[in-house]
C-alpha atoms as one frame of an Amber mdcrd trajectory, in Angstrom:
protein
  -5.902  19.356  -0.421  -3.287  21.175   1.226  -3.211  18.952   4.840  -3.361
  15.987   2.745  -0.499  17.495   0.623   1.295  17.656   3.486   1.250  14.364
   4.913   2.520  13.139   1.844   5.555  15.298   1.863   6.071  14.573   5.263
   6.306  10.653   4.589   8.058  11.325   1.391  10.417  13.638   3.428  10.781
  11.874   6.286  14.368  11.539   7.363  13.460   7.764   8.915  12.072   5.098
   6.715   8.339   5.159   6.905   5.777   1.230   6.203   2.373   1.399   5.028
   0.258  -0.978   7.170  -2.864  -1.519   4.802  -5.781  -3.243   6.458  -8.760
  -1.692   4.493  -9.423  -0.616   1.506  -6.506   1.659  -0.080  -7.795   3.379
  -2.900  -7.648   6.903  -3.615  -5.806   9.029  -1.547  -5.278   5.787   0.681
  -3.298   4.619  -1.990  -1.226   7.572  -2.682  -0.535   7.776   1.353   1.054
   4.260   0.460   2.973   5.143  -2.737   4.441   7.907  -0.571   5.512   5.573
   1.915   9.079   3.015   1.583   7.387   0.211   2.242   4.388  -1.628   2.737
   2.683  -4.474   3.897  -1.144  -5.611   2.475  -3.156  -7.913   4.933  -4.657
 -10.127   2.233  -8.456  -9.284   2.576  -7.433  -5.893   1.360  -7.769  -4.481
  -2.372  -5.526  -1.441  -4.075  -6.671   1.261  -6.453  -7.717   4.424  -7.920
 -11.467   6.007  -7.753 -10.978   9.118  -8.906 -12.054   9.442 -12.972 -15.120
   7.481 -11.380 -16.375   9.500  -9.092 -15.527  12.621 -10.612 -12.134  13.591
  -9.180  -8.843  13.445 -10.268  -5.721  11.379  -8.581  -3.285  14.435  -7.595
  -2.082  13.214  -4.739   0.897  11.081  -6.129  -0.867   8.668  -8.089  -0.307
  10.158 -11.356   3.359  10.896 -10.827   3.975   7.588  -8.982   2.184   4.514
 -10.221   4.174   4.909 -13.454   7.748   4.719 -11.638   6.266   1.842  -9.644
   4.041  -0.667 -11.492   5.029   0.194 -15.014   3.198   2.730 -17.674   0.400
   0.596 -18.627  -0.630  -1.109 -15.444  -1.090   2.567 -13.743  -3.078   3.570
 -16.748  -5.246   0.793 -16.219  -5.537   1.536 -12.430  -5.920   5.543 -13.473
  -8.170   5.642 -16.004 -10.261   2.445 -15.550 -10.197   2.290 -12.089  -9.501
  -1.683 -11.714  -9.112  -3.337  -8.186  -6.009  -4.567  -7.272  -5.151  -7.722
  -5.577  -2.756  -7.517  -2.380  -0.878 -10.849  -4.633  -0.985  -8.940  -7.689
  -0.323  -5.106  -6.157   2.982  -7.734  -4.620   3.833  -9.198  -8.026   3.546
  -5.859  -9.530   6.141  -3.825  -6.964   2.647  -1.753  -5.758   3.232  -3.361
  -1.940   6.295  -5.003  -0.304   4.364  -7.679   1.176   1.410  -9.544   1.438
   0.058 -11.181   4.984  -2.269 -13.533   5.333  -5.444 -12.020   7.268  -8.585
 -14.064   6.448  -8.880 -16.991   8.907 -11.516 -20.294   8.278 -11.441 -21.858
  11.776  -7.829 -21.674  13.173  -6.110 -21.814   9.895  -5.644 -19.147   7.227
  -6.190 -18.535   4.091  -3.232 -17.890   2.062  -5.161 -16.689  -1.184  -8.851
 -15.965  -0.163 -12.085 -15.565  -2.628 -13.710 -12.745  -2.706 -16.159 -14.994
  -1.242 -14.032 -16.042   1.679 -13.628 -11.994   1.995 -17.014 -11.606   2.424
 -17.782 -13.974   4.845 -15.106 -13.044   7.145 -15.869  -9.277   6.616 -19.673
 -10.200   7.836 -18.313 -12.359  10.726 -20.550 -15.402   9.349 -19.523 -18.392
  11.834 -16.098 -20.020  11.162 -14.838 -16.932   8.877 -12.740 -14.209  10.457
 -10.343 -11.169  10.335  -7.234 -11.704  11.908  -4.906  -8.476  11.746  -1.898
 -10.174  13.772   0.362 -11.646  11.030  -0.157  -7.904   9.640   1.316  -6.818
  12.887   3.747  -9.587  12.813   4.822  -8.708   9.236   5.234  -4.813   9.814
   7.357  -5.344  13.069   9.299  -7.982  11.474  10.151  -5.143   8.813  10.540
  -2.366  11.795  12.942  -4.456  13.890  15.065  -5.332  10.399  15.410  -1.579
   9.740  16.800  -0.895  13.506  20.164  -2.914  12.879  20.970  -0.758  10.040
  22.932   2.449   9.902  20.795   5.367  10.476  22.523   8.050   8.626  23.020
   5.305   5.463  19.330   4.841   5.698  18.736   8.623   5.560  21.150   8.988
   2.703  20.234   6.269   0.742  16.307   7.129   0.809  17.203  10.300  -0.774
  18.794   9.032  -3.006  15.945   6.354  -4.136  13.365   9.162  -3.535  15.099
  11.296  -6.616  12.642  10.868  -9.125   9.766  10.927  -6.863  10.484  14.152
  -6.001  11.558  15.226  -9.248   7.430  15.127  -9.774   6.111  16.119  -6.609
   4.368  18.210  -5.962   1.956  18.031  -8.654
């Protein structure tokens, strides 16, 4: 626990502004990697949650502390104790993610809100279905290059300052 422990302090504590670029599964400690993070940005095929009362662990990591601040008492109950999957739409509706990009393609065009069907498809490269990470790319940069035009040290300051209750709880 203790290198894992570290990389979240280290993007909690990072002096620079730090964006979650979730392309897989983020549950668990994937998840808590992204709480810890200032932004992020869900390709669409993607789903958010917590594992651990399932499989016999528990979420120490941030999850506890965060989800709360973030998505609201009840919702990180529900993704704490019961362990329900969350949408990249819904983890964007509910605060959990930044932004959603589109990342399941049907020929040329995508899918804006894709089945779990269309998911599947893609995922087992049946013909016509596929996974196409480059709007995530796209979306991330898009984020990266809006961050260089502002001021540095107001960045710094001003993530402290939004960090404050974060690290009021942390570390567990």
């Amino acid at each position: 626990m203790g290198l894992f422990e570290g990389a979240v302090e280290a993007l909690l504590r990072c002096g620079k502004p730090t964006i979650a670029r979730l392309n897989g599964i983020t549950v668990g400690g994937g998840n808590e990697l992204q709480l810890a993070c200032d932004l992020s940005v869900a390709a669409s095929h993607v789903y958010l949650g917590q594992v651990g009362v399932g499989v016999g662990s528990v979420a120490c990591g941030g999850a506890t502390q965060w989800l709360p601040l973030v998505v609201g008492d009840r919702r990180a109950r529900a993704m704490l104790l019961l362990n329900e999957r969350i949408s990249p739409r819904q983890a964007l509706d509910w605060g959990l993610v930044s932004g959603v990009a589109p990342s399941v393609r049907r020929g040329s065009t995508f899918i804006e809100a894709p089945t779990a069907d269309d998911i599947r498809r893609a995922q087992a490269g049946e013909p016509g279905y596929e996974i196409d990470l480059a709007p995530l790319d796209s979306a991330v940069d898009a984020l990266s290059q809006r961050l260089l035009g502002m001021f540095p040290e107001c960045l710094r300051y001003t993530k402290q300052q939004v960090n404050f209750w974060k690290e009021l709880s942390w570390p567990p």
